[in-house]
VONULO-179045 format. One line per field, with one value per residue: residue number from 1; x, y, z of N, C-alpha, C, CB in turn. Coordinates in steps of 0.02 Angstrom, whole numbers. Glycine has a CB too. Example, Ala and Ser with C-alpha at 12.3 -4.5 7.8 and 13.67 -1.06 7.14 Angstrom:
// VONULO-179045
n c(1;2);
neast c(660;642);
nnorth c(-284;-112);
nup c(390;354);
caeast c(615;684);
canorth c(-225;-53);
caup c(390;357);
ceast c(660;645);
cnorth c(-165;2);
cup c(390;394);
cbeast c(565;704);
cbnorth c(-224;-30);
cbup c(452;286);
// end
This chain:
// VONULO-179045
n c(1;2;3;4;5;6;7;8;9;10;11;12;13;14;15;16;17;18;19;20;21;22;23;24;25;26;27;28;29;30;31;32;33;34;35;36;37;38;39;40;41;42;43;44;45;46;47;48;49;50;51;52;53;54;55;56;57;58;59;60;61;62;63;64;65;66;67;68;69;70;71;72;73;74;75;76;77;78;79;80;81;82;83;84;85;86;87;88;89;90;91;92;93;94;95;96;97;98;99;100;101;102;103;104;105;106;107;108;109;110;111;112;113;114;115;116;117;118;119;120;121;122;123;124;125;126;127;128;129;130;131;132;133;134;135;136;137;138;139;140;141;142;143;144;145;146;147;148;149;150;151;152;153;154;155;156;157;158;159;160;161;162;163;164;165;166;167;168;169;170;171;172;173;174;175;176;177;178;179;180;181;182;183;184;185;186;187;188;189;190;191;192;193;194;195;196;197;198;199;200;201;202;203;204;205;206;207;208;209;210;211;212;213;214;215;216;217;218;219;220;221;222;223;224;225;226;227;228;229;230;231;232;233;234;235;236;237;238;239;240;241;242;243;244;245;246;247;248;249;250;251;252;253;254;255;256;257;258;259;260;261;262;263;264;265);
neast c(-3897;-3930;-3950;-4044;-4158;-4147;-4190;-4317;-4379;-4384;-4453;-4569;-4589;-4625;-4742;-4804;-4804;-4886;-5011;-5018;-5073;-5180;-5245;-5289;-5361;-5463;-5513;-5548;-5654;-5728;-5761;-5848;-5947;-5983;-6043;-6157;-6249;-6276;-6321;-6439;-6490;-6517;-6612;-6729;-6730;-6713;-6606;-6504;-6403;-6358;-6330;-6252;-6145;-5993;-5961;-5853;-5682;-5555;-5436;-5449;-5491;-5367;-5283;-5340;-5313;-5183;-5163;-5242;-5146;-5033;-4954;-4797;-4739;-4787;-4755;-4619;-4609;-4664;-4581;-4445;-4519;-4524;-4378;-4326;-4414;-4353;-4220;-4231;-4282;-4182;-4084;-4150;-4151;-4031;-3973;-4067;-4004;-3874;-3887;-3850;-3832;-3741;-3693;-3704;-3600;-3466;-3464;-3452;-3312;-3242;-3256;-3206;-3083;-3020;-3018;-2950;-2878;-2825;-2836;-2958;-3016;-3013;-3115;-3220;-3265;-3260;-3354;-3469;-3596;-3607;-3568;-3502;-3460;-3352;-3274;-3204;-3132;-3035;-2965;-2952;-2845;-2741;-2690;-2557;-2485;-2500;-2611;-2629;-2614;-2717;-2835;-2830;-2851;-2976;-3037;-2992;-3061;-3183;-3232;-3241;-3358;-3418;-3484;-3513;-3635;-3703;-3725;-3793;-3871;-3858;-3913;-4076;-4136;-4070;-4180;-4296;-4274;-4286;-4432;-4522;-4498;-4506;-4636;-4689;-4615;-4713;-4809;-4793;-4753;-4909;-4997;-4933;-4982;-5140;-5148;-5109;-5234;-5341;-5287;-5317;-5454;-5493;-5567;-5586;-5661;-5720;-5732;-5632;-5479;-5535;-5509;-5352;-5311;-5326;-5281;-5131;-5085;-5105;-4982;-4885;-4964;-4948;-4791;-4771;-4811;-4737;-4616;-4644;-4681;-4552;-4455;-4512;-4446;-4341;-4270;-4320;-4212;-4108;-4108;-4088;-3962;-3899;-3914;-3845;-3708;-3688;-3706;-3587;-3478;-3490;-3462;-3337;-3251;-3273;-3196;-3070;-3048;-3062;-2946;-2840;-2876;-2834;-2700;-2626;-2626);
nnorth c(1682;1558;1566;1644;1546;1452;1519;1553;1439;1389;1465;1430;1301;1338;1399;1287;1232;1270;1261;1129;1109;1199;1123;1013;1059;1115;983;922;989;985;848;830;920;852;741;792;831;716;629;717;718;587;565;640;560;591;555;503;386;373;484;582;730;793;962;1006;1120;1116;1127;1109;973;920;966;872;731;747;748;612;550;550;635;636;550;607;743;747;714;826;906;855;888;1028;1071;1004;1079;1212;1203;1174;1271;1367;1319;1332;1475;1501;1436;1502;1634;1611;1565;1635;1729;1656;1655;1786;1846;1782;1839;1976;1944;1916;2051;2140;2075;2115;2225;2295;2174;2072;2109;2199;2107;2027;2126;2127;1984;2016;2084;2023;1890;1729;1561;1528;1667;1668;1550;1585;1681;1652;1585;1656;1730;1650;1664;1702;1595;1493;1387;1257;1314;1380;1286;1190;1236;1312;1172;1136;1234;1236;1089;1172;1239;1159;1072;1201;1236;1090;1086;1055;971;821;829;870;746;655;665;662;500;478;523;437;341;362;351;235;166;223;155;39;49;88;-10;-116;-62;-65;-211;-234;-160;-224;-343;-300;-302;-430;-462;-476;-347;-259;-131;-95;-150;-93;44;45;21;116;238;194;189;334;383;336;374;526;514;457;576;680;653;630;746;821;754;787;927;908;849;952;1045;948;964;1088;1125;1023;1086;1224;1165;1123;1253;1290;1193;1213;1348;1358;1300;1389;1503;1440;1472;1585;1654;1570;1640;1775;1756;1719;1840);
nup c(-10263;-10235;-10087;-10080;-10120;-10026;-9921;-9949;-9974;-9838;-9777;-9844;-9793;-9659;-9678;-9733;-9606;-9511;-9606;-9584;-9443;-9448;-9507;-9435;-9362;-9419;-9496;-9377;-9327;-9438;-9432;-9329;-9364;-9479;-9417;-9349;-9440;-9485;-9394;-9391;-9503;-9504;-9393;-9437;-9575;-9698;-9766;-9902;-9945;-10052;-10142;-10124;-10111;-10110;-10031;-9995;-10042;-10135;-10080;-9963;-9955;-9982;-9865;-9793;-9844;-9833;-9703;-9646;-9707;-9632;-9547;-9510;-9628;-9733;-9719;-9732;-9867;-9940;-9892;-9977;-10091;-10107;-10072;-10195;-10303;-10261;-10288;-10423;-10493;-10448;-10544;-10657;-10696;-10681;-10809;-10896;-10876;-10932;-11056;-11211;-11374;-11472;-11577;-11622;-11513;-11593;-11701;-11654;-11579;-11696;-11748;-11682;-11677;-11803;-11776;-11663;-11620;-11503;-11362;-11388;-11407;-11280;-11215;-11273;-11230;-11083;-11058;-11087;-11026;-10998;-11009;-11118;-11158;-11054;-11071;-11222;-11161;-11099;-11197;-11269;-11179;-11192;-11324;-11372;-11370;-11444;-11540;-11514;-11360;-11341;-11402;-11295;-11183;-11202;-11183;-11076;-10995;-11022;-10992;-10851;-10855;-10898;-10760;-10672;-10746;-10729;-10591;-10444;-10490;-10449;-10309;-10370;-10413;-10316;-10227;-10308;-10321;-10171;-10151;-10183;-10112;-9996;-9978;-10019;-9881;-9808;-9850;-9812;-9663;-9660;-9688;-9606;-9481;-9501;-9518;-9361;-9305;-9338;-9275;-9153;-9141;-9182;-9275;-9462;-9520;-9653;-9654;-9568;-9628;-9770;-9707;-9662;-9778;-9848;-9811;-9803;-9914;-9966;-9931;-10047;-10160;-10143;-10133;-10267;-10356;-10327;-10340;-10513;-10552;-10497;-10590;-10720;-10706;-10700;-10811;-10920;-10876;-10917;-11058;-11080;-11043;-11123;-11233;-11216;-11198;-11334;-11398;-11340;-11373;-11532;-11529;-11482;-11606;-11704;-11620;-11635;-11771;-11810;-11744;-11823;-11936;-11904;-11834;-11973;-12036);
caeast c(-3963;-3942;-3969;-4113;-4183;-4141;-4236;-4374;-4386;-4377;-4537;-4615;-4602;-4671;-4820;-4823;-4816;-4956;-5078;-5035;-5100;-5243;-5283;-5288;-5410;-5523;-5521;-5569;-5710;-5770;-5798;-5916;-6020;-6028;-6065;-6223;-6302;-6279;-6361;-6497;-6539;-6537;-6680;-6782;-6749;-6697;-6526;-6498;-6324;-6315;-6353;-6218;-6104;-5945;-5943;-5777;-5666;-5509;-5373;-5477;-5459;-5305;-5279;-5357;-5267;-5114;-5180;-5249;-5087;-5004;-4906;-4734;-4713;-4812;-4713;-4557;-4635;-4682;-4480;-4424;-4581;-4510;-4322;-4316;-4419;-4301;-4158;-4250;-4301;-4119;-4042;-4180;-4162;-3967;-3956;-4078;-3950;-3829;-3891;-3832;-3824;-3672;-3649;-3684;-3561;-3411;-3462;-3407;-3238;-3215;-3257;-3141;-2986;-2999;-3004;-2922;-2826;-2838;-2848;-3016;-3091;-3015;-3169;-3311;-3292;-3255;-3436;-3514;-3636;-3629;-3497;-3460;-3384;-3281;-3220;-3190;-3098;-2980;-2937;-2894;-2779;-2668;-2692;-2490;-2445;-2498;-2664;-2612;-2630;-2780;-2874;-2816;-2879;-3060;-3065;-2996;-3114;-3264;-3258;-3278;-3409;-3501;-3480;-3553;-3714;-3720;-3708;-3866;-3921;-3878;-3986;-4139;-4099;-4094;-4259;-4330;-4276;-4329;-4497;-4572;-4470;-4524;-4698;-4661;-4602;-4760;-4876;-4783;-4801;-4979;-5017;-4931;-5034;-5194;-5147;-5131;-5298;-5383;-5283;-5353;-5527;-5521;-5616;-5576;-5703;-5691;-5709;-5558;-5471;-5514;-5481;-5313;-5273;-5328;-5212;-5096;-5082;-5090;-4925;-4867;-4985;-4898;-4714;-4764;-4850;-4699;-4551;-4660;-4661;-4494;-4435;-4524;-4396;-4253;-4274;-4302;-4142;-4046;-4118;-4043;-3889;-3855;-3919;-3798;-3669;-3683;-3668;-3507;-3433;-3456;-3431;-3265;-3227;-3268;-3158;-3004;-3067;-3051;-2901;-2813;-2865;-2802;-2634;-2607;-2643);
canorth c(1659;1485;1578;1664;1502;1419;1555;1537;1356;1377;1507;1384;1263;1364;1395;1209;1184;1340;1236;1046;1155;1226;1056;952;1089;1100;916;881;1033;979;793;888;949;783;719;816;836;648;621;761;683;508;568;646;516;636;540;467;372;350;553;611;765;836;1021;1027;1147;1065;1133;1074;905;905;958;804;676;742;722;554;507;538;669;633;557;652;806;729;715;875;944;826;926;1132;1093;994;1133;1260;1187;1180;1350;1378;1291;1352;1533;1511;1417;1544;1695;1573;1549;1689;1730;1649;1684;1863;1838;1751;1907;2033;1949;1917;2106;2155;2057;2133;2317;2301;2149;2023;2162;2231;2050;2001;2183;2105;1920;2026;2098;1966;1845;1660;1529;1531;1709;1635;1506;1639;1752;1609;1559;1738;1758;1627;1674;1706;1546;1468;1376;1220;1326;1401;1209;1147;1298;1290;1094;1124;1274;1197;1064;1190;1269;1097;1065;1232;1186;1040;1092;1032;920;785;850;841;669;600;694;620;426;494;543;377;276;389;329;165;170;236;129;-22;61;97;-90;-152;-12;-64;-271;-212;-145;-301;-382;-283;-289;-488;-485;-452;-306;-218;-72;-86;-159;-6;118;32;16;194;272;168;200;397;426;335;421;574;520;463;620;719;606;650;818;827;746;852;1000;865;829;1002;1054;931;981;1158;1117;991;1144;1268;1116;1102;1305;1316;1163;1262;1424;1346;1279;1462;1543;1425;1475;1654;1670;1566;1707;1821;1727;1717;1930);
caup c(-10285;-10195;-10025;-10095;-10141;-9967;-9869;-10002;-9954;-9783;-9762;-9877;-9718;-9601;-9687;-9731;-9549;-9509;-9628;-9556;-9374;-9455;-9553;-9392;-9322;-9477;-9488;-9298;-9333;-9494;-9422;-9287;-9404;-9536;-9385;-9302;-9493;-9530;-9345;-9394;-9561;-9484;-9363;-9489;-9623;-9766;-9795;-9959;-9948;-10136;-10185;-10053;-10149;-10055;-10056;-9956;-10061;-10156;-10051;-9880;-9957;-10008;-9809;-9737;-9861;-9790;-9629;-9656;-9734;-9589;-9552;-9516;-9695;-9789;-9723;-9755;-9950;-9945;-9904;-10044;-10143;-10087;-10098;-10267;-10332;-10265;-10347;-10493;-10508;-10483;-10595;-10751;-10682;-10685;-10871;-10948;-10905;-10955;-11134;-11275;-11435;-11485;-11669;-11633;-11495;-11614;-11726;-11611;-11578;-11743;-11785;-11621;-11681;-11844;-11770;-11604;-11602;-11460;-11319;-11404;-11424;-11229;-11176;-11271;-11176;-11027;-11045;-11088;-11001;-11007;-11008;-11190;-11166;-11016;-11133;-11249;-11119;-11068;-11262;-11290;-11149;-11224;-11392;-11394;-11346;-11507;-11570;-11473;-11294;-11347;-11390;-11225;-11120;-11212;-11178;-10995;-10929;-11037;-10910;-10788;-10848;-10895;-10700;-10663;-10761;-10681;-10506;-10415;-10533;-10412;-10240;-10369;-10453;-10254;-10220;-10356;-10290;-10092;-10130;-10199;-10069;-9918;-9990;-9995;-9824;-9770;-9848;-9778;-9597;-9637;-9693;-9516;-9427;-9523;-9479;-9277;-9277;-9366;-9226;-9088;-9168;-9160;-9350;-9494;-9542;-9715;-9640;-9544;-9686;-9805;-9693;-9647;-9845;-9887;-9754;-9835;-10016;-9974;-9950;-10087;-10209;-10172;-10156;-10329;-10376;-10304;-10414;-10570;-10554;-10494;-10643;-10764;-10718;-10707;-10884;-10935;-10852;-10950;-11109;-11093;-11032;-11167;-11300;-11207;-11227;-11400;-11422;-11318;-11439;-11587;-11530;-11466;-11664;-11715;-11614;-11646;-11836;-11811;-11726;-11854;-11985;-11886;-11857;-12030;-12081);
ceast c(-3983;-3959;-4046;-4174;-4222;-4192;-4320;-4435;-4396;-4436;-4576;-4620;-4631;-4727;-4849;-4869;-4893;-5019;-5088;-5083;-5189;-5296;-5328;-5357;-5492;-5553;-5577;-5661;-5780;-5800;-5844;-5957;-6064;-6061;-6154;-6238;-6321;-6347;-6457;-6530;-6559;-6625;-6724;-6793;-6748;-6621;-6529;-6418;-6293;-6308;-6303;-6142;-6064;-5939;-5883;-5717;-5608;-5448;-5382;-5456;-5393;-5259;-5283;-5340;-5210;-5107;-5187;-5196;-5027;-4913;-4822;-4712;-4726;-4767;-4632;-4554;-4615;-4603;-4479;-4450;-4511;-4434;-4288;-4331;-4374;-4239;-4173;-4246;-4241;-4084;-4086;-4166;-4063;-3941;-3988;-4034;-3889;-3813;-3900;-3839;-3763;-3635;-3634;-3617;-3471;-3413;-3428;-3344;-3211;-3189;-3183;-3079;-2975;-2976;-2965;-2860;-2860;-2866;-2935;-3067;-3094;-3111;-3215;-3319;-3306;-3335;-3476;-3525;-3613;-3568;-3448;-3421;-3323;-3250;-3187;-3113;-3026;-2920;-2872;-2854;-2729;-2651;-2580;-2452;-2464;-2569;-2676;-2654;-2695;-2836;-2871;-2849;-2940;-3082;-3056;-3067;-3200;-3281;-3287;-3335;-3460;-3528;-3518;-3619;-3738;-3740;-3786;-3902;-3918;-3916;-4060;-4141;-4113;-4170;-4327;-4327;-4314;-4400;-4536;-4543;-4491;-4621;-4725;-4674;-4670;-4821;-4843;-4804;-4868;-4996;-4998;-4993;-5119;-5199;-5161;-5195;-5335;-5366;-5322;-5429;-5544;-5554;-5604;-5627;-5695;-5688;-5669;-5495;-5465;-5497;-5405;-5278;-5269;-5288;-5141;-5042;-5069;-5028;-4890;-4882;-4952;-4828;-4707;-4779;-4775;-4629;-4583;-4657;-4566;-4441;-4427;-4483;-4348;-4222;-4281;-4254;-4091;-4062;-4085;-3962;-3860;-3865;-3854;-3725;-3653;-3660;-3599;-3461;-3424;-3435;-3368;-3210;-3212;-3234;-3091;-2997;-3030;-2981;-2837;-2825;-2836;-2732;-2588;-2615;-2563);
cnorth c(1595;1500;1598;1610;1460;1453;1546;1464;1348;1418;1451;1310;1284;1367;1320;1184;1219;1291;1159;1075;1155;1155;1017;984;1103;1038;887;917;1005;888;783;877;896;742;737;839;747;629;651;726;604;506;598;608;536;600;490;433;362;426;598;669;795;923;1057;1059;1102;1072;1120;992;880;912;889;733;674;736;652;506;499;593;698;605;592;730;808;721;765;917;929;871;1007;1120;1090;1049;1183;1273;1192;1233;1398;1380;1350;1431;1548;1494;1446;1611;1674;1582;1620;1687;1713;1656;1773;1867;1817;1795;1963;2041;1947;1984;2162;2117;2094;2194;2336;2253;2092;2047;2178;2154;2028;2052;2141;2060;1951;2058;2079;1908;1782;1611;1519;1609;1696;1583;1546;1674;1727;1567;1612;1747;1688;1618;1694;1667;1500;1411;1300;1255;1343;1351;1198;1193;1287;1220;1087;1163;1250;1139;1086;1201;1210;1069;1127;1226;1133;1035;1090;979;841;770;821;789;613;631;656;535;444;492;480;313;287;347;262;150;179;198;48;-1;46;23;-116;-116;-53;-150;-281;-200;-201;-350;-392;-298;-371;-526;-464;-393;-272;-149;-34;-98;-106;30;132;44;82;221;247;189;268;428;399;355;479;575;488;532;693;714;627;730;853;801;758;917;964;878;900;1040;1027;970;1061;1163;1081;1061;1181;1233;1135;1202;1323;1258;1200;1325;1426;1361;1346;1497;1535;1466;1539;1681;1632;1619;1742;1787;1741;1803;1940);
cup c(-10248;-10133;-10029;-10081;-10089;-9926;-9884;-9967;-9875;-9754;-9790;-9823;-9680;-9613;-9718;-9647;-9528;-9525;-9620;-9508;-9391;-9485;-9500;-9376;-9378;-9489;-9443;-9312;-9403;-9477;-9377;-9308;-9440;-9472;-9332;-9363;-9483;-9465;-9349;-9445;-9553;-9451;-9408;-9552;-9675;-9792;-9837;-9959;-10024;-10182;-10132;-10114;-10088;-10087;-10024;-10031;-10077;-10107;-9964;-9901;-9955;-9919;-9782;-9768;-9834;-9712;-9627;-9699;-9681;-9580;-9549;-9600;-9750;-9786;-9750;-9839;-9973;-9956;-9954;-10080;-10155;-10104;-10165;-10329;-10338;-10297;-10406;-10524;-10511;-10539;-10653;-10727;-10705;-10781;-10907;-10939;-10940;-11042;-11176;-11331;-11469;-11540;-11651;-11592;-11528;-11678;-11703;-11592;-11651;-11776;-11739;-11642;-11721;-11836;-11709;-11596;-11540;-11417;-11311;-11394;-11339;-11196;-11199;-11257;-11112;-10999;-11054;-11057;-11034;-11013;-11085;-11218;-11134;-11052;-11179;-11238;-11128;-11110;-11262;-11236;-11155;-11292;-11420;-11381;-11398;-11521;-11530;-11399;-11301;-11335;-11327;-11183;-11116;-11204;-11086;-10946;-10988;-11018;-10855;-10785;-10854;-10821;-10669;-10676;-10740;-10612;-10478;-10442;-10482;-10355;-10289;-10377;-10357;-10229;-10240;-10323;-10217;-10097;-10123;-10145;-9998;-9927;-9986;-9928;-9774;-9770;-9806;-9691;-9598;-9640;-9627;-9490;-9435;-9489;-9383;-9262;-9306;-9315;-9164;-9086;-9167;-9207;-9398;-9553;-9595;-9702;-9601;-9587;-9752;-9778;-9689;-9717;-9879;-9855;-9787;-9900;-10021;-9993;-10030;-10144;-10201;-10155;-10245;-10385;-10366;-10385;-10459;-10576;-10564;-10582;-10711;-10771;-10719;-10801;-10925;-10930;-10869;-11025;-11121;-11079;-11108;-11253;-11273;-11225;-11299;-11422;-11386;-11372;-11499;-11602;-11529;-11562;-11686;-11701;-11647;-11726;-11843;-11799;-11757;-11919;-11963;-11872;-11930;-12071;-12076);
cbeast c(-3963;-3880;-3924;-4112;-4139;-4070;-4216;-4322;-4311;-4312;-4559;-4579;-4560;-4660;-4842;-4734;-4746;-4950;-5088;-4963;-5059;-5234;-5217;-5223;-5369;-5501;-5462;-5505;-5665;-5717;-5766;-5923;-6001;-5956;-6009;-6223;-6269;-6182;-6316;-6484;-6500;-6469;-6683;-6779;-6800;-6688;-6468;-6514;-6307;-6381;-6460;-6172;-6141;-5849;-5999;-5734;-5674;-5490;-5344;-5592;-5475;-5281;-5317;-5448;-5255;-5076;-5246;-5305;-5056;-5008;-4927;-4710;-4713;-4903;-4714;-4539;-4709;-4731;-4398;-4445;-4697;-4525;-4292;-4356;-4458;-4288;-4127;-4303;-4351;-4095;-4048;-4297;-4204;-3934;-3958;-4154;-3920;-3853;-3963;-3781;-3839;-3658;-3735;-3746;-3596;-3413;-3515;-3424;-3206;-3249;-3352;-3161;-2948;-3031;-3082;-2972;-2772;-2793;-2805;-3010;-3070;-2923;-3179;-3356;-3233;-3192;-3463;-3512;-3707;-3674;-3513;-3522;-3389;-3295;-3259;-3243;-3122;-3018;-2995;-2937;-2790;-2652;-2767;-2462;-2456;-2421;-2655;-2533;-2589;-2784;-2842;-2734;-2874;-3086;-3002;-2916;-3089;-3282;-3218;-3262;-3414;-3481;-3411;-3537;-3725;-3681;-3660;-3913;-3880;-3851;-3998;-4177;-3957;-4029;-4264;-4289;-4188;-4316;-4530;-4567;-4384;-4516;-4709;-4588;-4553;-4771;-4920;-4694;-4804;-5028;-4975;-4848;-5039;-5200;-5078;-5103;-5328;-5355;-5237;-5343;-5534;-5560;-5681;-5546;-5715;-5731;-5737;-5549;-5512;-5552;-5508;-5319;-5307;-5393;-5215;-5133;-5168;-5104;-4865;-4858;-5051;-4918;-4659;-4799;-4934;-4679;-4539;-4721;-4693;-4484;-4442;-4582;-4388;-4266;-4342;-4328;-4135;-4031;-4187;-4073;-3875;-3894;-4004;-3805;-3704;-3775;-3711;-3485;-3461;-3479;-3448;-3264;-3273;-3302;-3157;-2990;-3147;-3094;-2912;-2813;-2912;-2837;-2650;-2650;-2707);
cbnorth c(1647;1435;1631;1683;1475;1420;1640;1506;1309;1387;1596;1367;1249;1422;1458;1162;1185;1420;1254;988;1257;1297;992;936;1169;1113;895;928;1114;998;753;963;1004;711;718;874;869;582;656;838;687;476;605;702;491;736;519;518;302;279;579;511;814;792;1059;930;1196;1074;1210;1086;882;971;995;800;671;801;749;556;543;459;680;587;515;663;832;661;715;887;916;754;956;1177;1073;938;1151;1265;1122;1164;1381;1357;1189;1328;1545;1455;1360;1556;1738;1506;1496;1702;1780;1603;1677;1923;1812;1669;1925;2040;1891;1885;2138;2124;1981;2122;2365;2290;2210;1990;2225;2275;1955;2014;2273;2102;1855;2069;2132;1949;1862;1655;1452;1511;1774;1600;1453;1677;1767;1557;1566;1826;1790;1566;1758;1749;1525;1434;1382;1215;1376;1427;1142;1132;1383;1306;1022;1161;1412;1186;1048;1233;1325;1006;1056;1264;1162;1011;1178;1084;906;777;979;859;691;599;755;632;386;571;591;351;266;517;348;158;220;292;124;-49;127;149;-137;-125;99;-40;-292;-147;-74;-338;-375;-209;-244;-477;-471;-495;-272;-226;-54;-129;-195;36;142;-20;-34;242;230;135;184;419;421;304;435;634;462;414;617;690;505;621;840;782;724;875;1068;740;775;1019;1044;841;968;1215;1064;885;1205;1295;1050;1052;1360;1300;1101;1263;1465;1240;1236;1489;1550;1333;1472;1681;1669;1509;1745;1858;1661;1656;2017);
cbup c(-10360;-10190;-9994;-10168;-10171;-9938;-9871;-10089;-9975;-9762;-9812;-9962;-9680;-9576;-9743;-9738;-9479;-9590;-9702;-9514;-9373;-9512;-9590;-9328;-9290;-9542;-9466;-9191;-9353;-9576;-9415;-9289;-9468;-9600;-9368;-9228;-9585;-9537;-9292;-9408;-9634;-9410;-9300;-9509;-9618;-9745;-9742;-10022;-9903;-10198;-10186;-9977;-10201;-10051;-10053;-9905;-10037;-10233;-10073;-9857;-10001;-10084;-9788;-9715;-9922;-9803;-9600;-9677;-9803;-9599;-9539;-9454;-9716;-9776;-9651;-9717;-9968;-9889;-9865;-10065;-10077;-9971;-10066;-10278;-10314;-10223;-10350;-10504;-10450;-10468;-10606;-10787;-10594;-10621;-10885;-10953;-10846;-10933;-11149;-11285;-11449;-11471;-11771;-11603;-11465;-11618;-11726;-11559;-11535;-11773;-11783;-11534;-11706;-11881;-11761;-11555;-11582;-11439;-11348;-11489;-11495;-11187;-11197;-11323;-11160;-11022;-11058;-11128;-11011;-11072;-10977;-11253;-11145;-10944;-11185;-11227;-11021;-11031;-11335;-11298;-11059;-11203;-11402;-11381;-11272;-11513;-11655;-11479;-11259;-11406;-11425;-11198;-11134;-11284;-11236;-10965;-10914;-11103;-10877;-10761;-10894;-10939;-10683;-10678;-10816;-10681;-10477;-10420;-10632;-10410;-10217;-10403;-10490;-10176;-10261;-10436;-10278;-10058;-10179;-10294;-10072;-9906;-10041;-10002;-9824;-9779;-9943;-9793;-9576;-9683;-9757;-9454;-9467;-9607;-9500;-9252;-9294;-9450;-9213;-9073;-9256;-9111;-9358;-9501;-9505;-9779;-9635;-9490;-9689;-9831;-9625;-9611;-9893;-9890;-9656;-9843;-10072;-9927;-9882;-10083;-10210;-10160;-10093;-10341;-10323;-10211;-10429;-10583;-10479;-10424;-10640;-10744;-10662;-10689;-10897;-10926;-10801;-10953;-11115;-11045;-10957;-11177;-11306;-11136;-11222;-11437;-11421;-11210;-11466;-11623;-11476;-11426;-11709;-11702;-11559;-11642;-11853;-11765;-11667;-11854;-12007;-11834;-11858;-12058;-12022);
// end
């Protein structure tokens, strides 16, 4: 599923890169045009500068901020953006097959020791989904080594499995710190960049000045915009883990439960 994910992520670049291409060329085209109306309405004297509406489409804009943000960091955002997701979409895709019914589950062995024995209860972990049958599985095959081996088994491989659930959680977690720091990064460039040209320019003009500060600020609006998002599935991703948590602890209690009744028949 993690390859899946990877390839996923990696088309999702190309057509990243496809629509920087097309951006630059829409961009260059569309400042053409604002350019030979603005000229046209200048000479006829129809231009209102205070009644001025953009009818540029949301996902054209959203083009030429990332243009005007500058495309080496903003693309570098953008990764952070596609792989954090991907992991994400992992992980919740991996912890909802994960998550069972675990009473009905500690039902079934219970109803399997009574009619089979150990044997009968080892088949229904063996066909069952999720890490609280593999805890399960791993009880019951030392169920003849005495109530002792059993505890220790379900406390050793329910490490593993809490380590399985876990697995990725650190990639997004640095994703999350990268995005807003690549943003950072960029608005400090842009602020030098924006000082250079006030240099070259000899004056300090506001409209060198804003343009220098808006270029600026872009990327870090969306390496902040990225981190929030990102963090939204972080945080959802613990919240199921620590639920699945909590049903492998007492499913654990349950079993030891069971398999001291049966001990004692």
């Amino acid at each position: 599923m993690k390859k899946f994910f990877m390839v996923l992520a990696a088309m999702s670049l190309m057509v990243l890169s496809a629509n920087i291409a097309s951006a630059q060329d829409d961009q260059a085209a569309a400042a053409a045009a604002t350019e030979q109306v603005a000229a046209a309405a200048s000479d006829s004297g129809d231009i209102d500068p205070f009644n001025q509406k953009s009818e540029e489409p949301l996902h054209q804009q959203l083009k030429t901020k990332f243009i005007e943000g500058g495309a080496g960091f903003m693309s570098l955002i953008i990764i952070c953006l596609i792989i954090g997701l991907a992991l994400a979409i992992e992980r919740i895709l991996y912890l909802s097959f994960s998550k069972i019914n675990s009473k009905k589950l500690v039902e079934k062995v219970e109803a399997a020791l009574a009619e089979g024995g150990i044997e009968k209860a080892l088949d229904v972990c063996r066909n069952t989904r999720g890490p609280v049958a593999s805890i399960f599985y791993q009880g019951l095959l030392r169920a003849d080594q005495g109530l002792d081996a059993v505890e220790k088994s379900i406390v050793s491989y329910g490490s593993v499995q809490m380590s399985n659930l876990e697995n990725g959680l650190s990639w997004i977690s640095l994703f999350i710190a990268i995005a807003p720091s690549l943003g950072f990064l960029g608005t400090v460039i842009g602020m030098v960049q924006a000082f250079d040209a006030i240099q070259k320019a000899g004056d300090i003009s506001p409209n060198v000045v804003a343009g220098g500060m808006k270029v600026a600020l872009i990327t870090t609006i969306a390496g902040l915009i990225v981190a929030i998002i990102l963090q939204v599935f972080y945080n959802y991703i613990l919240s199921k883990i620590d639920s699945i948590s909590i049903d492998m602890e007492d499913s654990s209690i349950a079993l030891v439960d069971a398999l001291t009744k049966y001990n004692n028949k």
